[in-house]
C-alpha positions as CSV (number, residue, x, y, z in Angstrom):
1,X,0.0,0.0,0.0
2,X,1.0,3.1,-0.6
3,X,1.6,6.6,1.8
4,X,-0.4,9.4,0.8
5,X,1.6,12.6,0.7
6,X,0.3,15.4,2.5
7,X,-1.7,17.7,0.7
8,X,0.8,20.6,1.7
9,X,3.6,18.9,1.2
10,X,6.5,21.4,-0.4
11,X,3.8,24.5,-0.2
12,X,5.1,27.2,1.9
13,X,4.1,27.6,5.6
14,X,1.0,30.7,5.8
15,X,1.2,32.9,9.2
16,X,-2.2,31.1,9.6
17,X,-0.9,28.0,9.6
18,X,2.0,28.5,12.1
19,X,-0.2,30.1,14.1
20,X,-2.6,26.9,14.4
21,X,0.9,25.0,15.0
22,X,1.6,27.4,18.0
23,X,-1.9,26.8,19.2
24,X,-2.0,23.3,19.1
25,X,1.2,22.8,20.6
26,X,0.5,24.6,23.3
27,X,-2.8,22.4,23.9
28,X,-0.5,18.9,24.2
29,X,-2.1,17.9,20.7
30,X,0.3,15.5,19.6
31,X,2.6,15.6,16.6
32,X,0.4,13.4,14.3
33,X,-2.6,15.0,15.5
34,X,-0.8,18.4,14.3
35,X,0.4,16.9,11.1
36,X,-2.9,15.6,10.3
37,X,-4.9,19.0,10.5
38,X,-2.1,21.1,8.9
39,X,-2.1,18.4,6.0
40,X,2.3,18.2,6.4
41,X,3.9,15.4,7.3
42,X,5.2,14.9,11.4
43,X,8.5,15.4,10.4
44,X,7.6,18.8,8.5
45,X,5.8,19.8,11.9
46,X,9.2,18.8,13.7
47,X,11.3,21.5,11.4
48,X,8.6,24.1,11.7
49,X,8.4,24.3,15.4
50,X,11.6,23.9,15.9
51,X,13.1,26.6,13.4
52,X,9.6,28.7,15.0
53,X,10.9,27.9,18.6
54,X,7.9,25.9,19.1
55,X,8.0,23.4,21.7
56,X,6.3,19.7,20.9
57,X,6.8,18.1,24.5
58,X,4.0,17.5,26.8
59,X,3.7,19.8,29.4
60,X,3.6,17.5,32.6
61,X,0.9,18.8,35.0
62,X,-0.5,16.4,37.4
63,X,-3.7,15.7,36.5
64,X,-4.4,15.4,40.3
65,X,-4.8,17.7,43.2
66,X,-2.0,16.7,45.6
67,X,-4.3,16.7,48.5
68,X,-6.7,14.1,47.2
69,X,-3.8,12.0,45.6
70,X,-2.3,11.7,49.1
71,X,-5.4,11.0,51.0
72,X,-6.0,7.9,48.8
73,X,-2.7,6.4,49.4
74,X,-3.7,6.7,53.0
75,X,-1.1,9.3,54.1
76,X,-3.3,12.0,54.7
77,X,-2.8,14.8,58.1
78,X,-6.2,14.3,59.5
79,X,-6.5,14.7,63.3
């Protein structure tokens, strides 16, 4: 089977478009995810955001308040 190619593959990059990059990295949307709406290819997405400064890590929050995570293992201050 054959890979599609993007359907912006070798255009050049609209302000739009980086702009929807910046936005979606900053909302954890992964690479593929990103690739997929900007029709480019991951790698493509890799160069842009990293020539644009654009980070594509994860951001790690805790997707717990510490308090609650604590009292559930049992090691909460109650008196």
């Amino acid at each position: 089977m054959e890979k599609k190619t993007p359907k912006n593959q070798g255009k050049n990059w609209s302000t739009q478009e980086i702009e929807k990059l910046k936005k979606l990295a900053n909302g954890n949307t992964p690479t593929g995810l990103i690739a997929h709406e900007l029709g480019r290819s991951k790698a493509s997405i890799s160069s842009k955001a990293s020539q644009q400064n654009i980070s594509l890590q994860p951001t790690n929050k805790s997707p717990y308040d510490r308090n609650v995570s604590n009292s559930k293992k049992g090691n909460s201050n109650k008196k």
